[in-house]
C-alpha positions in Angstrom: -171.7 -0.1 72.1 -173.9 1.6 74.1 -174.1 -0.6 77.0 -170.1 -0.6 77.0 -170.3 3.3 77.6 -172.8 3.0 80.3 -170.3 0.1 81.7 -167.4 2.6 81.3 -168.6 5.7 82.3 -170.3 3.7 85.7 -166.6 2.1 86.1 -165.2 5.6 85.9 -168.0 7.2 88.5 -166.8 4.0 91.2 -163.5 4.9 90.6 -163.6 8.7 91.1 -166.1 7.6 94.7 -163.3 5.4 95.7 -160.8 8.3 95.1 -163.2 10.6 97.1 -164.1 7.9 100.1 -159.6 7.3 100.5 -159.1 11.3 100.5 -161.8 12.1 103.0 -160.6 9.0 105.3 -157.0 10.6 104.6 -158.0 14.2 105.8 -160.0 12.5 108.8 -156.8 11.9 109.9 -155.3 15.3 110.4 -157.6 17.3 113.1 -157.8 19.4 116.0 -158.6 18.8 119.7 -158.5 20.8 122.5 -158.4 19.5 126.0 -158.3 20.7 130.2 -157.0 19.0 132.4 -157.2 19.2 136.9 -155.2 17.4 139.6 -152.6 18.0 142.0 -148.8 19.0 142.1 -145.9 18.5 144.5 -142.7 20.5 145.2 -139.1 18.5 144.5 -135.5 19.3 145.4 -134.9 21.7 148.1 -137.9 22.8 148.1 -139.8 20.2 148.8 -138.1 19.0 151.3 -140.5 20.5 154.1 -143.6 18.6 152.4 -145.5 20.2 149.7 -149.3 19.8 148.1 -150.9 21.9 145.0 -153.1 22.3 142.8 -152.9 22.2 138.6 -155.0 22.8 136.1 -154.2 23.2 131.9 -155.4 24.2 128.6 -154.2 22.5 125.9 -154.8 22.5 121.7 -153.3 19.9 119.3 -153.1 19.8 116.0 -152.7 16.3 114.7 -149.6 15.6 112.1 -151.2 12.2 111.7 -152.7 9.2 113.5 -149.8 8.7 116.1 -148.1 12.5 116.1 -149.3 15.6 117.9 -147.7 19.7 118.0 -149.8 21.8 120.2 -149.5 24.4 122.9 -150.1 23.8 126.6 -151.1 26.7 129.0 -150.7 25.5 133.1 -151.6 26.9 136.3 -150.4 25.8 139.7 -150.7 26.4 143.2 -147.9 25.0 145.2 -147.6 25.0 148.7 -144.3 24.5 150.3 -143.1 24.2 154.4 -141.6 27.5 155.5 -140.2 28.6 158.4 -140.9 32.3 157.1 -144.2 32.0 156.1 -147.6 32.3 157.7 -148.8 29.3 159.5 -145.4 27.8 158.2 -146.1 27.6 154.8 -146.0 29.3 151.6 -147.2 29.2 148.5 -145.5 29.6 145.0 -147.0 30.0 141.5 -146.3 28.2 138.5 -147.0 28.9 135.6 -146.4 27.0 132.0 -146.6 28.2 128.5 -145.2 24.9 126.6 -144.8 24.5 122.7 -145.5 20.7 122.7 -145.2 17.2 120.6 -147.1 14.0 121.3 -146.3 10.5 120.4 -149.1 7.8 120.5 -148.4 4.4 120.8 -151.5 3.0 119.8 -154.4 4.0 117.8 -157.1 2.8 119.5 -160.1 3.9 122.1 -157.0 3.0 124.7 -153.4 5.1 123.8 -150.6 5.5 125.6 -148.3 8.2 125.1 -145.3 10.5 125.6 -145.2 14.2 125.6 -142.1 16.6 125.1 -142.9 20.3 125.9 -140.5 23.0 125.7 -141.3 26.8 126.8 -141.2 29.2 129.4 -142.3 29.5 132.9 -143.3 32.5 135.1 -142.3 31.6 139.4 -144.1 33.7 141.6 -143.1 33.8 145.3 -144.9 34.4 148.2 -145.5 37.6 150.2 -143.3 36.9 153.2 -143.8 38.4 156.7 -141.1 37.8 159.2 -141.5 38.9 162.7 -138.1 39.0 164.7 -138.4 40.4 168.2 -140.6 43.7 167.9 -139.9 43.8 164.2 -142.0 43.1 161.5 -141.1 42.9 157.9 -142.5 42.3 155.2 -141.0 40.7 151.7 -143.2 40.9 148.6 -143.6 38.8 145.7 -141.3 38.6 143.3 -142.0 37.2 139.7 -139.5 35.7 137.4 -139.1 34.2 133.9 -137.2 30.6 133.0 -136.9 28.7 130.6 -138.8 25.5 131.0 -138.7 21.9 130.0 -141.8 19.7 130.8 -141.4 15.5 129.8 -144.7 13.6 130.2 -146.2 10.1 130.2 -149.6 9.2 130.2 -153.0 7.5 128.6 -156.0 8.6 126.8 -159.3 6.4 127.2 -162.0 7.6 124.7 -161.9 11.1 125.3 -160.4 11.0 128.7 -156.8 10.7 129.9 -154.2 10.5 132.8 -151.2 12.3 133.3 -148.1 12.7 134.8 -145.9 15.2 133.8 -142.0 16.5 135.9 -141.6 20.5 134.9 -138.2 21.9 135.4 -138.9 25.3 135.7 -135.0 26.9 136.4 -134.6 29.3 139.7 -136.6 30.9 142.6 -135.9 35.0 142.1 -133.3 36.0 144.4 -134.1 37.8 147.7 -132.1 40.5 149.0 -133.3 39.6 152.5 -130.4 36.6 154.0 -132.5 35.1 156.0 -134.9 33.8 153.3 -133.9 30.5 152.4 -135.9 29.7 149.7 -134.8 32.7 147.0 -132.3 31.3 144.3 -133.5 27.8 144.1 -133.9 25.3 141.8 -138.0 25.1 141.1 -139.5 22.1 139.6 -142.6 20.2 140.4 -144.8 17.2 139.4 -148.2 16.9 138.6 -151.2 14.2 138.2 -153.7 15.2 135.9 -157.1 14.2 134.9 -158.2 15.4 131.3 -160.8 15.7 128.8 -159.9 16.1 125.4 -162.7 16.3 122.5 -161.2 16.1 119.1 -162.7 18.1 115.9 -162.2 16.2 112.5 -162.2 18.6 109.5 
């Protein structure tokens, strides 16, 4: 009898580990990670026409739904320069920036996973101080900011902790200009980027 007890009560103690080990590899599952990223962007459209180069860098934080879904926020700087008639050494340079509500589907599960990114937002254009000289006249336009709405769809692949991206943002217009002979107010503004990344995940 008592030996049956002892059997039960170690049977019981097993089964309540088991229980324990499943729920803890269950919450593994659902964690955090935050991530930068640093590469290069390039006017398109109208725009871009004139040959463009630029700089990106972003911030990102995911929270993970399980082992192949992501929702997280992305935060993006860039530096884009663009040819320009108007501008200093004939070029300008417009600002870009991305505050993105995002999801994240992984393909795989392993050390190597591909995935596809949807972010949806808004976007702050900042235009270049212009300085046009016409004959003895100088004039100067200043920057102008404006907010659009944004819409950013990415591809790319995480290896370990480390990834590669490419991501086209549609960011909506240029602000107008109230000067005619600047061509490059009230245009359509989207650029792509390549990005390098480090992400480091925290399981809780």
């Amino acid at each position: 009898m008592v030996s049956k007890s002892i059997l039960s009560c170690c049977i019981v103690a097993m089964c309540i580990l088991a229980m324990t080990q499943t729920t803890q590899a269950q919450d593994k599952t659902h964690k955090i990670s935050i991530g930068a990223g640093l590469g290069f962007g390039h006017l398109t459209g109208d725009l871009g026409k004139e040959g463009s180069v630029g700089f990106s860098w972003n911030l990102e934080g995911n929270y993970f739904l399980g082992k192949k879904l992501s929702a997280g926020l992305l935060f993006s700087r860039n530096a884009l320069i663009y040819g320009n008639k108007d501008g200093l050494f004939g070029a300008s340079v417009y600002g870009g920036r991305l505050i993105l509500a995002k999801a994240d589907y992984f393909f795989l599960t392993k050390k190597f996973r591909p995935y596809v990114t949807l972010g949806l937002g808004g976007s702050i254009i900042s235009t270049p101080e212009l300085v046009i000289t016409s004959g003895n006249q100088t004039t100067t336009i200043p920057s102008e900011k404006k907010f659009n709405l944004a819409v950013s769809p990415r591809f790319g692949f995480m290896l370990g902790n480390f990834g590669f991206e490419y991501g086209y943002n549609i960011c909506g217009k240029t602000p107008k200009s109230e000067y005619q002979n600047v061509t490059s107010g009230d245009k359509p503004f989207s650029f792509y980027h390549i990005v390098i990344k480090y992400v480091y995940p925290i399981e809780f």
